[in-house]
N, C-alpha and C positions, 0 to 999 in steps of 0.2 A: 831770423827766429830759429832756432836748435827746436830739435822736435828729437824723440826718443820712440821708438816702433816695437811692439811686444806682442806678443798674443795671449788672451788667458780661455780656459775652456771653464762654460760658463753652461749650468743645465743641458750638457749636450753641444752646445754652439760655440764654434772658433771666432772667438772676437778679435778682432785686430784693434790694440790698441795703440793712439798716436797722443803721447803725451807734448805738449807745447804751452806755450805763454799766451795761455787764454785763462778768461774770466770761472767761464763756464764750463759742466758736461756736454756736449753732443754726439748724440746718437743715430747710425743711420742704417738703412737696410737697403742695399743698392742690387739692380740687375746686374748680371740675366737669376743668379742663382739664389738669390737672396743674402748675398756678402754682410755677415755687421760686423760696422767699424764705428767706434768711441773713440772722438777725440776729448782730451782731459786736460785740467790744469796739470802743470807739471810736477805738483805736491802730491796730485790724490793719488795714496796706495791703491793696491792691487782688493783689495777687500772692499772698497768707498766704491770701485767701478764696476764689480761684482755685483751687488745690492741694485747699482743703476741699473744693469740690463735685466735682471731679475723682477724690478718692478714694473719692467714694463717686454717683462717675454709673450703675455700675449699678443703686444700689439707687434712684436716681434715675427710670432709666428703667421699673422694673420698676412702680412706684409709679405713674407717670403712664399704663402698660398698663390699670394695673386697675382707673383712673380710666374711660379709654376704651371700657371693657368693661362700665362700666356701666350699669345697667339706668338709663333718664330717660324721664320722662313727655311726652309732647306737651300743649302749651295744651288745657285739658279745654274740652266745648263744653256740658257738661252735659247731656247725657241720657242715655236706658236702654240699658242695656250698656258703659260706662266703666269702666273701672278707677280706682277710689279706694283710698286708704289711710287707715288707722285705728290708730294705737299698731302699728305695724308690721307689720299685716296687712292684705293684699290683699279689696278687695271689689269686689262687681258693683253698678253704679247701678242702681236703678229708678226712675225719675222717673214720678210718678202726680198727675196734674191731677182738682183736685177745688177745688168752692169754701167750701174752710176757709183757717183759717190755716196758711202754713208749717209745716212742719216737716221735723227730721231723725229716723229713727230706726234702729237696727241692726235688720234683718229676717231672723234665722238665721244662718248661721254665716258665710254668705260674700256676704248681701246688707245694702246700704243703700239705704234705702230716703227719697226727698226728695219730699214732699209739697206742692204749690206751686198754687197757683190757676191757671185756664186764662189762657195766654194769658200770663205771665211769662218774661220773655226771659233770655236766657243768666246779664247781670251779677245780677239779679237774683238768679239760681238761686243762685249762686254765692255773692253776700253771705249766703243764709239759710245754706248749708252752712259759712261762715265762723265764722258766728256760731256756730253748734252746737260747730264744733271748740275756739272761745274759751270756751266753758261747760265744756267736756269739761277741757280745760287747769286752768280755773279750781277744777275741782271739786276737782283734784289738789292743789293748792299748798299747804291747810293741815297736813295731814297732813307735806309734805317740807319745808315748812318749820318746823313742830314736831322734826321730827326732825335738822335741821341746824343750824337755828340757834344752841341749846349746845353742838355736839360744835366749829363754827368759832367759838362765840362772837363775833357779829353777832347784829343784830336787826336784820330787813330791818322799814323804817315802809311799802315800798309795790312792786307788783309788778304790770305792767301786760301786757298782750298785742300785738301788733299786728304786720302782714304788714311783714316786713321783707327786700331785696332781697339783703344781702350776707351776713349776718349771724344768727346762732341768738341771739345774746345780747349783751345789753351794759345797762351798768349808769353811775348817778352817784352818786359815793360820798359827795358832800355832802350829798345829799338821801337817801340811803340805799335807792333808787331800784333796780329790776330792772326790764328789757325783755326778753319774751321773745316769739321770733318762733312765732306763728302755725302755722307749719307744721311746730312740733316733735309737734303731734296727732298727726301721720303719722306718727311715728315710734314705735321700742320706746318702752316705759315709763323704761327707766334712762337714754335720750335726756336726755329730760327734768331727770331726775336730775341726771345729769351737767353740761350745761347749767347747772343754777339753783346746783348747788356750785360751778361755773368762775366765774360772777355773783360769789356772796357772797364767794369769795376775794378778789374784787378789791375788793370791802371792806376789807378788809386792805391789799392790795400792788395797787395800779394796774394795774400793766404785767408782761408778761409775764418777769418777772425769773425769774436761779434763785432768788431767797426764794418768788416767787411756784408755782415750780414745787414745791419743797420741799415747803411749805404742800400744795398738792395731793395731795402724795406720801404728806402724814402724813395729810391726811381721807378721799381717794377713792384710796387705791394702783392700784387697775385704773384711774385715769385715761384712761390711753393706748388701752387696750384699748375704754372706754366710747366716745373720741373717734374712735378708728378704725370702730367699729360705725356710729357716725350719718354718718360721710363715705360707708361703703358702700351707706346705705340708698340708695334710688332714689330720684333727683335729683326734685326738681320742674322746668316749665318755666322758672322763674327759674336763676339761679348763687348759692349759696350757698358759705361758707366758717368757717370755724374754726379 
């Protein structure tokens, strides 16, 4: 599918426009900063997408409030008394120098607890807690993908993890291939979910088509609701989007 990329300035607002072989308008207003992007059929002039975003700038503006309103994390430095997150709850670090090996573990109901040899510096800290949240992820996968793979009929061959800048997910459907970022740990559980079903769809359908949304519509009907839930959660220091 050929897509065309523009920008128009529109009451103030840089819209990114993505023209393509679709049915319809769509509109979206994506974190951390309140990004709008319209994608459009590939006929409608510049004036037809004007009007769209215009009829609906307050719901526009409201969007990118509650964007700004949101709670985001400062570059963690890794030590005791931080705020981490875990499948969508809040915890306190304790960082405890001892000389064993690494580790991460949950210590009650609102601590974690990161166990590191004397003398290990921040990046370090930080790779062992990465790597916990990549087991924690991993631990998940078979169970959700047992369970979705017959209802979309797909059979993912492979599903990988890794800190990703822009992005909760993405996929190659030739390879049959899921990436899923890292920092969906932090988040709820149906994050997650959500996430690895939006993947496997594009097994199916590539691009963010209405076939493709359709498809969503028949396997995960709370879609919208699941997707609005993880853009609320609280930002990491990176930007991410979906």
């Amino acid at each position: 599918m050929s897509t065309d990329r523009t920008h128009l300035r529109v009451s103030g607002l840089d819209v990114e426009v993505v023209r393509k072989s679709i049915k319809n308008l769509h509109l979206g207003v994506y974190p951390p900063n309140g990004r709008v992007r319209v994608a459009a059929p590939a006929h409608l002039n510049d004036e037809a997408i004007r009007l769209a975003v215009v009829t609906r700038l307050a719901w526009i503006r409201r969007q990118q409030a509650a964007f700004q309103e949101q709670e985001r994390q400062s570059e963690r430095e890794m030590v005791s008394g931080e705020t981490h997150y875990f499948l969508g709850r809040r915890y306190r670090l304790d960082v405890e120098e001892r000389p064993t090996r690494p580790k991460v573990e949950i210590a009650g109901p609102s601590r974690l607890r990161l166990t590191v040899p004397p003398g290990l510096g921040r990046d370090e800290r930080e790779a062992v807690l990465y790597r916990w949240y990549r087991h924690q992820l991993r631990e998940r996968l078979p169970s959700l993908l047992s369970k979705w793979e017959p209802r979309i009929g797909v059979e993912v061959a492979d599903v990988r993890i890794r800190r990703m800048k822009t992005r909760w997910g993405s996929c190659t459907p030739e390879a049959k291939r899921i990436w899923l970022n890292v920092e969906l740990a932090k988040k709820p559980p149906n994050c997650l979910e959500y996430v690895l079903v939006h993947e496997m769809v594009h097994l199916i359908e590539r691009r963010h088509t209405d076939r493709f949304r359709a498809l969503l519509d028949r396997f995960l009907p709370l879609w919208r609701s699941l997707r609005d839930e993880l853009n609320r959660a609280p930002l990491a220091h990176e930007e991410w989007a979906y």
